[in-house]
C-alpha positions in Angstrom: 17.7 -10.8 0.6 13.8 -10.4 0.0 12.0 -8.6 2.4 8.5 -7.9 2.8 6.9 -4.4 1.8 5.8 -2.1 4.6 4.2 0.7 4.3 6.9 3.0 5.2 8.8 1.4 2.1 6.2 3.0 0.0 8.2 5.7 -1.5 11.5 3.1 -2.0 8.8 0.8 -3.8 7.0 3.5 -5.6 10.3 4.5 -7.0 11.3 1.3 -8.1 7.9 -0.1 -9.2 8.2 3.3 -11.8 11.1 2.0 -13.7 8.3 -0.4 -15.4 6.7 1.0 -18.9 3.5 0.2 -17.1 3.9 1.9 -14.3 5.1 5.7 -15.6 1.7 7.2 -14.4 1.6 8.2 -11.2 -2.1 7.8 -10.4 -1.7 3.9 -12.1 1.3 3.3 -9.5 -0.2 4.5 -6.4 -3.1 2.7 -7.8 -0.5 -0.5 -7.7 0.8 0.0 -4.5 -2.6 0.4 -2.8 -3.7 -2.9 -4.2 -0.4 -4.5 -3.0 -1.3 -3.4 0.4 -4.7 -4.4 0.8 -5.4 -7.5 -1.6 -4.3 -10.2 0.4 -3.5 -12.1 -2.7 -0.9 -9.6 -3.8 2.7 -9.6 -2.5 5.6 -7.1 -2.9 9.2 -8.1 -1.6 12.0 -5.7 -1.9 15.8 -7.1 -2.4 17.7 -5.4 -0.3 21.4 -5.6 0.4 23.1 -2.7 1.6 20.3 -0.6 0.3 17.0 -1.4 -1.1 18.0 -2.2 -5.3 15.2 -4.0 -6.5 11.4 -4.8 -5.9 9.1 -8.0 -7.2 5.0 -8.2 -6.9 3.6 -11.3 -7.1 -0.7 -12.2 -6.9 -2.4 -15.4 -6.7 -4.7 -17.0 -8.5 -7.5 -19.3 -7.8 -4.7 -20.3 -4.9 -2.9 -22.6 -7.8 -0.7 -19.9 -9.4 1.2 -17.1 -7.9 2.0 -15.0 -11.1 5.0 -12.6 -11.2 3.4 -9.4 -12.3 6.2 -6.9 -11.6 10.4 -7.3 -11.8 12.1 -4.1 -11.2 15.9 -3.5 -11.0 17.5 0.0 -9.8 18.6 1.1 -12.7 22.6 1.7 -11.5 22.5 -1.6 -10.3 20.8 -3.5 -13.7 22.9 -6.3 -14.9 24.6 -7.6 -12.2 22.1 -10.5 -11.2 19.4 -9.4 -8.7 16.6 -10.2 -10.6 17.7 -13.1 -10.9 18.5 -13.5 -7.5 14.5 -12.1 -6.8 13.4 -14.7 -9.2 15.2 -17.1 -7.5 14.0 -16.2 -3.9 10.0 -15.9 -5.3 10.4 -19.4 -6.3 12.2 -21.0 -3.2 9.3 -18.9 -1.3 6.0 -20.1 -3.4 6.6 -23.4 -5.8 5.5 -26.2 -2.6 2.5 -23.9 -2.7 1.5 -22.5 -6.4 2.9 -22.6 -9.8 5.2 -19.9 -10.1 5.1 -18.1 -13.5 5.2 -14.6 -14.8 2.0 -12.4 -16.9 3.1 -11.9 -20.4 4.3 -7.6 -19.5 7.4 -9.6 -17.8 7.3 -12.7 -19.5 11.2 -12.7 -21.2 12.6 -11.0 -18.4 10.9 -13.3 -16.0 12.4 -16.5 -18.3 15.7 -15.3 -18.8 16.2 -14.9 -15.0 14.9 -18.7 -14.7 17.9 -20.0 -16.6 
C-alpha cells in the first residue's frame, strides 16, 4: 500500500531514492528529499507491506500534469511487481485530477509498469 512520506522516513526514502543513477550523490539526494518536503507540488509515497520496499515521487505541473519523476524498487525485492503495483496506485490517486505521465529518466520503466 502507498503511504505518504514523513520526515522520519527520510533515511528509508533516502535509501531507496539512491538506487536511481541520478540520485548516487549524496548532496543531489538530500537535495531531492528537501524539495520533496517543502514544494508543495512534489509528492513522495512509500509502498510498504511488511516493510517499507519501494518509494515513487511525483510533481505537478501548471496543475494539468503530475509527472512521475522517481520509481525505486528495493533491490531484493525487484521483479516481483511493486512498481507496478506503485504505478498503479499513483494513477488511481491523480488521473480525475492531472495527466499522469513519467519525465523521460523513468520513461520505459514508467511504461512497462503501465501495461
Amino acid at each position: 500500500m502507498l503511504i505518504r512520506y514523513k520526515k522520519n522516513m527520510e533515511k528509508i526514502a533516502m535509501g531507496l531514492l539512491s538506487f536511481m543513477p541520478e540520485e548516487k550523490d549524496v548532496k543531489k539526494l538530500q537535495q531531492t528529499i528537501k524539495e520533496y518536503e517543502s514544494n508543495p507540488n512534489w509528492h513522495l509515497f512509500l509502498w510498504k507491506e511488511e516493510d517499507v520496499l519501494g518509494a515513487i515521487g511525483l510533481r505537478i505541473e501548471n496543475d494539468i500534469n503530475a509527472v512521475v519523476q522517481h520509481i525505486s524498487v528495493n533491490p531484493s525485492h525487484r521483479n516481483m511487481g511493486i512498481g507496478k503495483k506503485m504505478v498503479q496506485a499513483i494513477t488511481d490517486m491523480y488521473e480525475e485530477k492531472y495527466a499522469v505521465c513519467a519525465d523521460d529518466a523513468i520513461e520505459d520503466f514508467y511504461l512497462k509498469c503501465k501495461d
